[in-house]
N, C-alpha and C positions, 0 to 999 in steps of 0.2 A: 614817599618812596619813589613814586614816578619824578615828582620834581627834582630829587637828585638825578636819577639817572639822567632826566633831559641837558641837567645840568653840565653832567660828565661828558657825555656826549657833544657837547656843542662848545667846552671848553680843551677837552685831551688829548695829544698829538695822535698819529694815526695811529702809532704801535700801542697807546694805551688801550686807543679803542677797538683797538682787532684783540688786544686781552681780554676786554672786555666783554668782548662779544664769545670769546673763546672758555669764556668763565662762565658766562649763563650756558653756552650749549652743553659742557661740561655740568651746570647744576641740574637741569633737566634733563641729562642722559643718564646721571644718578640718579633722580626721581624715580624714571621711566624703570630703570634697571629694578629700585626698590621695591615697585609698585609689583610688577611681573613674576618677580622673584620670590618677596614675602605671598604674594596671593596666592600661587602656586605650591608654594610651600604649606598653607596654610590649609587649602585643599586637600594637600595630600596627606596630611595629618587627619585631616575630618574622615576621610574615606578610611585612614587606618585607624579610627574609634579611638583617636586620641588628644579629643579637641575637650576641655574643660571636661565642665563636671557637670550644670545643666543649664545653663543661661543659654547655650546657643539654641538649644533643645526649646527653650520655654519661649525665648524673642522668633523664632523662625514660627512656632504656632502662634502667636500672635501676632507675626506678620502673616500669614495666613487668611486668620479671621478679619483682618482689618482688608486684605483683599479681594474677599467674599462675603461680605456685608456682616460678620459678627466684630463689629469693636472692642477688642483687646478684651477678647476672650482669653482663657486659659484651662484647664485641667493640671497642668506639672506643679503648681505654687501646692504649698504643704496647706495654707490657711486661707486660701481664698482661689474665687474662681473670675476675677476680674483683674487684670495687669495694672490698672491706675489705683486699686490698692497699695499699693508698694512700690510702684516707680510712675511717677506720670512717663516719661520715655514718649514725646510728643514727637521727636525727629523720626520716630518710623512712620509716620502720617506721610509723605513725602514719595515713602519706597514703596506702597502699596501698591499703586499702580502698576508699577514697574515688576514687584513681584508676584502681579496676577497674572502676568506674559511668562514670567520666569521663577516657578514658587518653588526653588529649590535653596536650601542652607550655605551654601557654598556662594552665593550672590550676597548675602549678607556679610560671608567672611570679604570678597572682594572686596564689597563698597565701604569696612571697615579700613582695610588698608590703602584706599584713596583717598580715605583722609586725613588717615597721619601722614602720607606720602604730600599729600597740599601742606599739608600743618608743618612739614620739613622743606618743601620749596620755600613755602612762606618766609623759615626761618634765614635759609639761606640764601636768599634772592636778596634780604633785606641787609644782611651782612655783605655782599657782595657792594651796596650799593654806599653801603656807610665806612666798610672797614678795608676793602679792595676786594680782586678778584680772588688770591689764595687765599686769605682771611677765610671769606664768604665760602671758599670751599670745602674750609677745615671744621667751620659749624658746622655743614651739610652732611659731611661725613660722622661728625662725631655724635652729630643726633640721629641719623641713621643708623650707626653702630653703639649707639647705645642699649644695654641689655634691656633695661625696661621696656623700649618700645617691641621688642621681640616679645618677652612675654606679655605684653598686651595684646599684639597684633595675633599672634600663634597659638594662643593658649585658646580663647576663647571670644564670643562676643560678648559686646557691650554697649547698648544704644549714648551713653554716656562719653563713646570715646568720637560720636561721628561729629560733639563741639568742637572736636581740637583743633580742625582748621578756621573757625568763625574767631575762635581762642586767641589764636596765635596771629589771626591778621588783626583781630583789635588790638592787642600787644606793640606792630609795628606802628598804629594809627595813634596809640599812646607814647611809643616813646619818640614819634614824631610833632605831637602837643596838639593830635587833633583830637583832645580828648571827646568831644559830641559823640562823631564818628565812632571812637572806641565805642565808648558808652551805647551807643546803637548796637553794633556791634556783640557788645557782652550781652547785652538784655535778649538779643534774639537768639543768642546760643544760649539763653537762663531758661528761654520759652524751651527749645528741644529737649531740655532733660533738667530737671529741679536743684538736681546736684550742682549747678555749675555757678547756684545763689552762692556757695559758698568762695567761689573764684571773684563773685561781686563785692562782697565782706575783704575780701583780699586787695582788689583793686581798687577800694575804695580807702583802706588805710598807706596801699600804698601812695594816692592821690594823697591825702591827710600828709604824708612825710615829705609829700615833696611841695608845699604849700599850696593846692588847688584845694579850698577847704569845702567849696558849696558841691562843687562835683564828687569830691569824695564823699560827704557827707549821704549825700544822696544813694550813692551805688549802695552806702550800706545801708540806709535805707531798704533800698531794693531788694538787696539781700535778704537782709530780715523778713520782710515782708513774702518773698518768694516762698523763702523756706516754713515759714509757720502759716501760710494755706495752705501747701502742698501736705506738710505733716498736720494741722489740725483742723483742714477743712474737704479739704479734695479727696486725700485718700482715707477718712475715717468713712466719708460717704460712700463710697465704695467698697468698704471693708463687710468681710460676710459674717453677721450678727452673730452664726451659730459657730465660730470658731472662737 
């Protein structure tokens, strides 16, 4: 992705490149707008007691405990009193610190919609650079206005949604054929939340279709593998006997 842009840049008359430049401030004043907007909004639902049903409730105490030396403790789960029963959720290791300065719910909501709001730069920086500047603008838009990402961002949290920018920048590092990088890339967004083995299974068949056989091969590999420790090794060890 940088390589094109340099590219563009050092090949396009001045007026392409003042669009240019006029198209990324444009993608990142939509970010910025996204960012401020949806987390604000997202806040002011939480305060009016009408943010999901209990995940934000249950991750915010166990961001908690992982901030004051109890490791993903819990009380809310019906059957167990350990969080790495039922979701390893390894990316809140990262916010702890940060949420012992600032141990309130409403930080969690934030740092969720910074990273769909990366995961929507991401998409749109990359379309800017491949398909021009309106192109590039009209993804930006239509992934920010798409309804799904509202009810992700709005509804509730999700330690599972903070891969979507690691997600989506190996995506461009694939479909630019720097498969390693993806691959790097995916495996360390598979580390933050278990779920994302199955985006590995995904990325691995689509490598399979498009003839990269040892690499695709491999992710699902990884996939597999991810997915049956975390269900039949990790979280049975954790799981509480008397449930």
């Amino acid at each position: 992705m940088v390589a094109d842009a340099l590219v563009l840049a050092r090949t396009a008359p001045p007026q392409a490149s003042l669009s240019q430049r006029r198209a990324t401030l444009a993608t990142l004043l939509l970010g910025s707008v996204f960012f401020i907007a949806t987390s604000a909004l997202a806040i002011v639902r939480h305060q009016a007691f009408a943010t999901g049903n209990r995940d934000l409730q249950i991750y915010a105490q166990v961001e908690w405990g992982l901030a004051n030396g109890i490791p993903f403790s819990t009380s809310l789960l019906r059957t167990n009193t350990v969080h790495l029963a039922e979701h390893l959720a390894l990316a809140l290791l990262p916010i702890a610190p940060l949420y012992g300065l600032v141990p309130d719910p409403r930080l969690l909501l934030s740092i969720q919609q910074l990273a769909l709001g990366l995961a929507a730069l991401t998409a749109g920086l990359w379309a800017r650079c491949r398909l021009g500047p309106l192109a590039g603008l009209l993804i930006l838009g239509t992934f920010l206005l798409n309804p799904a990402l509202d009810e992700i961002g709005l509804d509730d949290f999700h330690a599972v949604v903070l891969t979507a920018f690691p997600i989506a920048l190996r995506l461009v590092f694939a479909l630019a054929r720097r498969y390693r990088s993806a691959s790097l890339l995916l495996l360390f967004a598979a580390v933050m939340e278990e779920e994302v083995g199955l985006v590995l299974i995904g990325s691995g068949l689509l490598l399979l279709g498009r003839g990269t056989r040892p690499t695709g091969l491999r992710l699902i590999a990884g996939g597999v593998v991810l997915l049956g420790l975390a269900a039949f090794v990790v979280m049975p060890l954790f799981h509480d006997a008397r449930t």
